[in-house]
N, C-alpha and C positions, 0 to 999 in steps of 0.2 A: 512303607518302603517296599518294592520290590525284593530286594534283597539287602541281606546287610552280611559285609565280609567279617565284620566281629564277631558273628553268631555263625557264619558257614561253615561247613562239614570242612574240615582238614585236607582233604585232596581238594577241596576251590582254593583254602589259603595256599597249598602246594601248588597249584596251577599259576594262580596271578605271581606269587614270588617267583617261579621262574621266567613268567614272562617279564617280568618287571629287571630280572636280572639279564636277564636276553639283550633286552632293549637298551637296559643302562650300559651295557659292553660297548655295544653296536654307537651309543651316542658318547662313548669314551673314544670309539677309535673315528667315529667322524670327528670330533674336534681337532685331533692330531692332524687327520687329513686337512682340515680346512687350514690348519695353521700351517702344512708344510705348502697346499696348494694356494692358495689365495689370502692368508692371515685376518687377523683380527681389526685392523685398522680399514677404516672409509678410504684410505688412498692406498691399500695391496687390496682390498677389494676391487675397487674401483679399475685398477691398474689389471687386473685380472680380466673382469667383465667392460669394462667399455672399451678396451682394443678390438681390431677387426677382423685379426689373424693369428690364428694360433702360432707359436714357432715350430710346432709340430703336426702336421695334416693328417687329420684320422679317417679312417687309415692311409698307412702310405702307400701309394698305387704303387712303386715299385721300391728295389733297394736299394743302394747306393753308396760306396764306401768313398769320403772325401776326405784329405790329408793335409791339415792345415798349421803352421806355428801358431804355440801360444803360448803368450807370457805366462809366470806365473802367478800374477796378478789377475790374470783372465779367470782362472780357477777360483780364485776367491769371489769373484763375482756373481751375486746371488741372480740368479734366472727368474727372470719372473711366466709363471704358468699365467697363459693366454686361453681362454674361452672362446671360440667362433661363434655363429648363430645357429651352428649345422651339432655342435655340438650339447650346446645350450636346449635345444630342442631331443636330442636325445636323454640330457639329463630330466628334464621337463618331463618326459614322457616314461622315465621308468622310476624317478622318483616321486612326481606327486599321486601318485596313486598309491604308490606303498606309505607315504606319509599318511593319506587318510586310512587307509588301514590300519596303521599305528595310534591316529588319533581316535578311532571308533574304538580300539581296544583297551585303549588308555580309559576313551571316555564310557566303556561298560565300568570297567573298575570304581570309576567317580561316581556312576550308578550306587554301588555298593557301600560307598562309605558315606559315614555319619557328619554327613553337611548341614547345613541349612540350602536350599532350594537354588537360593539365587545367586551362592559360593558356586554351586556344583554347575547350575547352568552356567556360568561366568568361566568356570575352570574346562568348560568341554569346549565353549565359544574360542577359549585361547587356543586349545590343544588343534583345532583347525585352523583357525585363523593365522597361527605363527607360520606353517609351510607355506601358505598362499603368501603370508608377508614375504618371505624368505625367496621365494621365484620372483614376484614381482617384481622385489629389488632387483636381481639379477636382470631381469630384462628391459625393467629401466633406466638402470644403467646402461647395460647395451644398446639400447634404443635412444633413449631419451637427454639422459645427461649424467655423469660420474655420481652427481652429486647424492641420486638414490642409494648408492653403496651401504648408504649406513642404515636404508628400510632393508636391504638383506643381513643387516649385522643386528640388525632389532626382532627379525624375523626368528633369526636362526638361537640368539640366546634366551629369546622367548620359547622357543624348543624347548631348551634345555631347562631352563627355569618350571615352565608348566610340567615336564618329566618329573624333577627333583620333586616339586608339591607332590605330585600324585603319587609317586614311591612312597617319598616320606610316611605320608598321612597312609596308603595302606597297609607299610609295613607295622607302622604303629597300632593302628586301628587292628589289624589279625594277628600280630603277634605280642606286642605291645601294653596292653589295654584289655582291661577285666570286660569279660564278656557282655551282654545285659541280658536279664530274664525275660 
């Protein structure tokens, strides 16, 4: 084994547990996010990414103050956030590069722990493979048909899921778990 975090020097278990707590943060408040912008279901997905027009144009070319009645029933009514193609490709282009950055980092850590071979290769394959599922869906849906929704809602709790193993198993494994000789 290249390395193993159960036997590494204390400032590497210091290092991966903050990253690991970094990142666990960061996929606490994307959930939130996703749930307040596009939710958890194939149809607030879907209803998100296969519309064709945001209700809001980013950015707005100019400003605008308009003054309209509304019920107050109107207030109650949840808005649904819309996705464009202009927008979709900005997200596209600043997050799946930092996903594979997260997933190379994730998958040096899998490096280090006490796997069998073809767990660890298996658990790096997901750690990429679930951002790619996660845009795909999205632009399948946009492109293609609502009904992909649910390859970005299998992408993105595959995120989360392959996260929680790899915490898990290091924090256990470095901090956890009697050494070996």
């Amino acid at each position: 084994m290249l390395y193993d975090l159960r036997r590494a020097d204390v400032r590497i278990k210091w290092l991966v547990t903050g990253l690991l707590a970094t990142l666990g943060l960061s996929y606490v408040f994307g959930a939130v996010m996703v749930a307040l912008y596009a939710g958890f279901t194939p149809q607030s997905v879907a209803a998100t990414y296969a519309g064709s027009e945001m209700s809001m144009p980013m950015p707005p070319e100019t400003t605008m103050v308009v003054q309209r009645p509304m019920s107050m029933a109107a207030f109650a009514k949840r808005e649904v956030h819309t996705v464009d193609a202009k927008l979709l490709i900005q997200d596209t282009h600043v997050h799946v590069p930092m996903y594979g950055l997260i997933a190379a980092a994730l998958g040096v850590v899998v490096a280090g722990l006490s796997l069998p071979r073809r767990w660890a290769l298996g658990l790096i394959a997901l750690l990429f493979a679930a951002p790619w599922l996660d845009f795909a869906g999205m632009w399948l849906t946009k492109l293609a048909s609502p009904r992909f929704a649910i390859v970005t809602l299998a992408g993105g709790w595959a995120m989360g899921v392959a996260f929680l193993i790899v915490a898990t198993l290091a924090v256990h494994q470095m901090w956890l778990s009697r050494e070996r000789d």
